[in-house]
C-alpha positions in Angstrom: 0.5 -12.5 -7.2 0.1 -9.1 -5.1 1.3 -7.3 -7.3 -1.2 -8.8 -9.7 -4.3 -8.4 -8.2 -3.9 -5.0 -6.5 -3.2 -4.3 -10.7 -6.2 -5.8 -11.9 -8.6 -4.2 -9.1 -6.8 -0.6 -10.0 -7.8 -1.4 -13.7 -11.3 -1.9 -12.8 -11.4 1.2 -11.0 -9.8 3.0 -14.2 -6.1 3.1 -12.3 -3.2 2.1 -13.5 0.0 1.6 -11.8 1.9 4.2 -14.2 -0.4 6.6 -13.9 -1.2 6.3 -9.5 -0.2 7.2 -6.2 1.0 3.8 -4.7 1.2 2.8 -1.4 3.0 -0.4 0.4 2.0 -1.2 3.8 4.4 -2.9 5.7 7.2 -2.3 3.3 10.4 -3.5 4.9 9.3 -7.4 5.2 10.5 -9.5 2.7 7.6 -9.9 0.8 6.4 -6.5 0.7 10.1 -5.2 -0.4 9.9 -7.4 -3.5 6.7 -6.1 -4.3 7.8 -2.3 -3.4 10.2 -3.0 -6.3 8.2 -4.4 -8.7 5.5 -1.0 -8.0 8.7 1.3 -8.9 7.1 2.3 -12.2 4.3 4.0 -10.0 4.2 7.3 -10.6 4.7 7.9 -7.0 5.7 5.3 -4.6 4.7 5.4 -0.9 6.2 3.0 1.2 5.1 2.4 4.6 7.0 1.1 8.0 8.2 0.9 11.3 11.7 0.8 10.8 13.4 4.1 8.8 16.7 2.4 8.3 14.7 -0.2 6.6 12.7 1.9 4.9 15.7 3.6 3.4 16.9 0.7 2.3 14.1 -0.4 0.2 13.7 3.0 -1.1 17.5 2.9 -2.3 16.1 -0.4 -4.0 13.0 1.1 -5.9 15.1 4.1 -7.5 13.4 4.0 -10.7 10.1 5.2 -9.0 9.8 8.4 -10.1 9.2 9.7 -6.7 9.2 8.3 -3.8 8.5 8.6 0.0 9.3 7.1 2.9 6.8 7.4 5.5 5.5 5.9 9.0 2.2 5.4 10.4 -1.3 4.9 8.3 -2.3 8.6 7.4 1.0 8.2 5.2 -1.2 6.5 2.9 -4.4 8.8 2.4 -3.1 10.4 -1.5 -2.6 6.3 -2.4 -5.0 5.1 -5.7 -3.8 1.8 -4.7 -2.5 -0.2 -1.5 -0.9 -2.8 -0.9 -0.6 -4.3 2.8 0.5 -7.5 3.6 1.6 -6.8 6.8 2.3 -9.3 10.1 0.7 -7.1 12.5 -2.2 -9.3 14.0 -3.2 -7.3 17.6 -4.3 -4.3 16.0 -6.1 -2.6 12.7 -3.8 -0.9 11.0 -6.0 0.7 8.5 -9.5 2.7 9.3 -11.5 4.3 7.0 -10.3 7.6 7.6 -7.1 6.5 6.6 -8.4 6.1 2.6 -9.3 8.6 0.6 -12.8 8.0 -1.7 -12.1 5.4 -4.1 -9.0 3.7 -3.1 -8.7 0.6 -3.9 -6.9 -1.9 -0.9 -5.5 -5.2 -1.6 -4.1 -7.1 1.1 -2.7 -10.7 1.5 -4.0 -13.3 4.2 -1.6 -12.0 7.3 -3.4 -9.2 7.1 -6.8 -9.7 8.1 -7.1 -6.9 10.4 -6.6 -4.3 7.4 -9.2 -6.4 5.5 -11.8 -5.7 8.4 -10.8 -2.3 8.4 -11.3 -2.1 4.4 -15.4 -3.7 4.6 -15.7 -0.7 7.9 -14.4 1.8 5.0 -17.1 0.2 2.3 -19.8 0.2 4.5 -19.6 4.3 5.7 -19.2 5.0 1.7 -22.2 2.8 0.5 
């Protein structure tokens, strides 16, 4: 469902998946793997995490990406069209504004309220 929507809102922004700069927040849980596979078709895959063995790991799994990258901490994400977080961090914002470049579109799940707060910060300096 992730996958899904974060497709849909690139479409009305005039992205598509093939043809972005993808980025997945939080990629070494479970949920965010799956979807990390399922965004291999990206034409470049960002994925995002803590843990570099993990990170590896998930990267071996989305080798039909056409490029990939395996990256720690948020500025990672700046060249992403489209993000995906769904991440279990709940102390801290792990995405400000300065963290997105213009026009980026964010799409985050329910754990990750503190990225959704960080998303409206980012809407309301642009607008």
């Amino acid at each position: 469902m992730a996958v899904e929507a974060l497709s849909e809102a690139g479409r009305i922004m005039g992205h598509t998946i093939s043809e972005a700069t993808v980025a997945v927040v939080g990629a070494t849980g479970a949920i965010r793997k799956t979807c990390a596979e399922t965004l291999r078709s990206a034409a470049k895959l960002i994925l995002v995490g803590k843990r570099e063995d993990a990170l590896r790991q998930v990267a071996e799994k989305c080798s039909g990406a056409r490029r990939r990258a395996c990256q720690h901490g948020p500025l990672a994400i700046y060249p992403a069209d489209l993000i995906l977080t769904v991440t279990s961090a709940v102390h801290e914002v792990m995405i400000h504004p300065e963290h997105l470049k213009p026009g980026a579109v964010v799409c985050d799940g329910p754990p990750a309220r503190r990225e959704q707060a960080g998303a409206r910060r980012a809407a309301r300096r642009r607008w």
